[in-house]
N, C-alpha and C positions, 0 to 999 in steps of 0.2 A: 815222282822222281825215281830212279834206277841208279840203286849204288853201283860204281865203276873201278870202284878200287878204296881202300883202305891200309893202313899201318894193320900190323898185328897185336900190336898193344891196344885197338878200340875195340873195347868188351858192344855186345849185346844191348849189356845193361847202359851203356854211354849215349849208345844210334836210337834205344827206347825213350831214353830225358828226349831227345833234340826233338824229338817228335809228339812228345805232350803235348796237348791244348795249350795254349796262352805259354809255351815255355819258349823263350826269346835266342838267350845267349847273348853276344856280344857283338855289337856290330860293327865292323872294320870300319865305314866311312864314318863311323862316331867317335875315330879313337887317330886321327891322323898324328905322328907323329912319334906313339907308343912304338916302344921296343916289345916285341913279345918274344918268349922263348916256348917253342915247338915241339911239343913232345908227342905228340900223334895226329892223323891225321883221315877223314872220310868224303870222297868227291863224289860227285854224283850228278849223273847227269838228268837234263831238265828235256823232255821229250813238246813238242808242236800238238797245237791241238788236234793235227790226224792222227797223231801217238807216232809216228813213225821216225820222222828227223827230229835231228837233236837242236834244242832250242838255245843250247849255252849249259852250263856247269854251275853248279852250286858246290863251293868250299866250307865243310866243317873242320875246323882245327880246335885239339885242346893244349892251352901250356902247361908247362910244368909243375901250378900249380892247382891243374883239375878244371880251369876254367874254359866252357865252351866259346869259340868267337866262329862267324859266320860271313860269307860274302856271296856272290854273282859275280860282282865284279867282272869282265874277262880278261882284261889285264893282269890282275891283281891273280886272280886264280891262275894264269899261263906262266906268269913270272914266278908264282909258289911253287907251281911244279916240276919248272924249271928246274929251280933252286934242290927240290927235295929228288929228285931223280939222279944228283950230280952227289946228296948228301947219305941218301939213304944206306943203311947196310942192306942189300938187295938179296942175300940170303936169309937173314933174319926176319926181313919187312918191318926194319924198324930205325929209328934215327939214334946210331953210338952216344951221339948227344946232345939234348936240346939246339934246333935253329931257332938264329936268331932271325926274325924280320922285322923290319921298321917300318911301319906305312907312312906312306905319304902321298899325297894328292895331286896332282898335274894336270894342267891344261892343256887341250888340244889344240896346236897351231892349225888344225883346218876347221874343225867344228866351233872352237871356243867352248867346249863342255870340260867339267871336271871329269876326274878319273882316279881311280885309285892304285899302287904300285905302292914294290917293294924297293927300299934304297937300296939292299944287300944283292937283289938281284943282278946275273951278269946280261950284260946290255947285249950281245953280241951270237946268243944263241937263236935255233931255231924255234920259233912259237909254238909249235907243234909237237915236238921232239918227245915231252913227256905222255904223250899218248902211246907210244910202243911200250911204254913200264909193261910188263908181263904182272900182270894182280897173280 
């Protein structure tokens, strides 16, 4: 994986835990329903076995109180960035004050597959949009 952007407030010492042996963190489709509050945040993108295209994104968030949570998800990681590219102070590289997200799980009307998504999210942006953040 190839980090792609991060908060300023995620030390060294935080991206070194998540990538322990056996160290887990929290997993979002375990937790539907929690409200969390967002105090930093590290994306990263997931490369195809040619190494060359990108296979989807992997989201590391810590809340407010130090705890690591983790997703794929592409919803869920499109809608966070969403959210954090509308919230961020973009000078600083860091969130004024803890986001809130709520997860919650949906159904696809064409697949019938679960999904995972933010309620806080705004419905109406473009999916892609958070990839011009300038890291």
């Amino acid at each position: 994986m190839k980090e792609i952007g991060r908060t300023s407030n995620v030390t060294h010492e935080m991206t070194d835990k998540v990538f322990e042996q056996d160290h887990k963190g929290i997993a979002v489709a375990d937790n539907v329903g929690t409200k969390v509050m967002v105090d930093a945040f590290c994306i990263y993108e997931k490369s195809k076995a040619n190494g060359d295209d990108v296979d989807g994104y992997v989201l590391k968030f810590w809340d407010n109180e130090g705890n690591d949570w983790y997703t794929s998800s592409a919803v869920f990681v499109k809608s966070f960035m969403r959210m954090a590219k509308l919230q961020l102070d973009m000078e600083l590289n860091l969130f004024p004050e803890p986001m809130q997200v709520t997860i919650k799980k949906v159904k696809s009307n064409r697949s019938g597959r679960d999904y995972y998504d933010i309620e806080e999210a705004p419905a109406k942006e473009p999916s892609q949009a958070w990839k011009d953040i300038d890291w």
